[in-house]
C-alpha positions as CSV (number, residue, x, y, z in Angstrom):
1,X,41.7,89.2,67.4
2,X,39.9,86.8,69.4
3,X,40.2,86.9,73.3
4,X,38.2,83.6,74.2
5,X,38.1,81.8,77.6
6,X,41.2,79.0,77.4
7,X,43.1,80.6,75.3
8,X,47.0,80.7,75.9
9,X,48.7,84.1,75.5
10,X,51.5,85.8,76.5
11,X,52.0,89.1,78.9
12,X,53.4,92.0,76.3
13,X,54.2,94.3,79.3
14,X,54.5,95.0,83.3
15,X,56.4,93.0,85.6
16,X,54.9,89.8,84.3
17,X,56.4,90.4,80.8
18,X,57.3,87.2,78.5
19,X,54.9,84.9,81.1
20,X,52.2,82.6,79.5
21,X,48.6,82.8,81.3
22,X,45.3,81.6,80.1
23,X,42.6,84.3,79.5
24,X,39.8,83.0,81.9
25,X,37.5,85.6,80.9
26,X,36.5,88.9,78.7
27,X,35.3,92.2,79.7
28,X,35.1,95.0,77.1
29,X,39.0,96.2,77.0
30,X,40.4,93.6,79.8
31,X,41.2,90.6,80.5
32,X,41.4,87.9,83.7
33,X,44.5,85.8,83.1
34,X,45.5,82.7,85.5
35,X,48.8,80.5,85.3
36,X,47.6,78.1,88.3
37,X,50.5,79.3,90.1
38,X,51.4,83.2,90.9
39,X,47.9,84.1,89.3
40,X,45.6,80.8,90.4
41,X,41.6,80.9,89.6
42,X,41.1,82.3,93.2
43,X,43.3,85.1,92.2
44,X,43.2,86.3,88.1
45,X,45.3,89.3,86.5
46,X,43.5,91.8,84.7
47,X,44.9,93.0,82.5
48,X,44.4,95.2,79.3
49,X,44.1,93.6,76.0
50,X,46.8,95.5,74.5
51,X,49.1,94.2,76.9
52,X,48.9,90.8,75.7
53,X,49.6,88.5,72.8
54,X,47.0,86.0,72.1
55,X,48.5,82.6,71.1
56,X,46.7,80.4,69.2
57,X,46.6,76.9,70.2
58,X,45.5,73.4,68.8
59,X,44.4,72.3,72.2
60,X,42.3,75.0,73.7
61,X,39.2,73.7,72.9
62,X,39.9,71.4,76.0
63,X,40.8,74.0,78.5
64,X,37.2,76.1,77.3
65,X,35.0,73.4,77.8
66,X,36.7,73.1,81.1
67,X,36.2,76.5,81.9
68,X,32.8,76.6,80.8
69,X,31.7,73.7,83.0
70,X,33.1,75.4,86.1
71,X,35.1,72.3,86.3
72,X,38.9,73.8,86.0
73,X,41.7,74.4,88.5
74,X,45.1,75.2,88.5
75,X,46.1,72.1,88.5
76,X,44.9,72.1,84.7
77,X,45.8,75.6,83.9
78,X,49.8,74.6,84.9
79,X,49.5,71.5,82.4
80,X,47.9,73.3,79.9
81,X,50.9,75.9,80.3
82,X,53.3,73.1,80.2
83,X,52.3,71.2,77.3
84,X,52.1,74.3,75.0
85,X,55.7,75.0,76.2
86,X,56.8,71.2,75.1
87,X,55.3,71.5,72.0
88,X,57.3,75.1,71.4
89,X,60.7,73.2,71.9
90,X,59.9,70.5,69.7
């Protein structure tokens, strides 16, 4: 399993159980997870990796390069959030 920076997953365990984050960066068995609101860049959850569920999404390409550049904020991280959660109900 991949953990790659813009990817969507989802919290397995803790009191942050069944929330979406993006992973914002990797370090050996953790983690840094953001949602842009309770967990904003300023602020990331570490978490383990065997606490979460990576989700595989079409559009995280976008929020990588984003990420990669330095250029995101929560602002995008909420959208990005959102948008996965439209395209769920659909």
């Amino acid at each position: 399993m991949e953990y790659k920076a813009g990817t969507i997953c989802e919290s397995l365990a803790g009191h942050d159980r069944g929330e979406l984050f993006v992973i914002i960066e990797e370090q050996k068995e953790y983690v840094f997870l953001v949602n842009g609101d309770s967990r904003p860049l300023a602020k990331p959850k570490k978490k383990k990796k065997k606490h979460i569920q990576v989700i595989y999404d079409e559009e995280e390409w976008k929020s990588k390069v984003l990420i990669e550049r330095g250029r995101i904020r929560d602002e995008h991280i909420r959208s990005l959030i959102r948008g996965y959660k439209r395209r769920g109900q659909s």
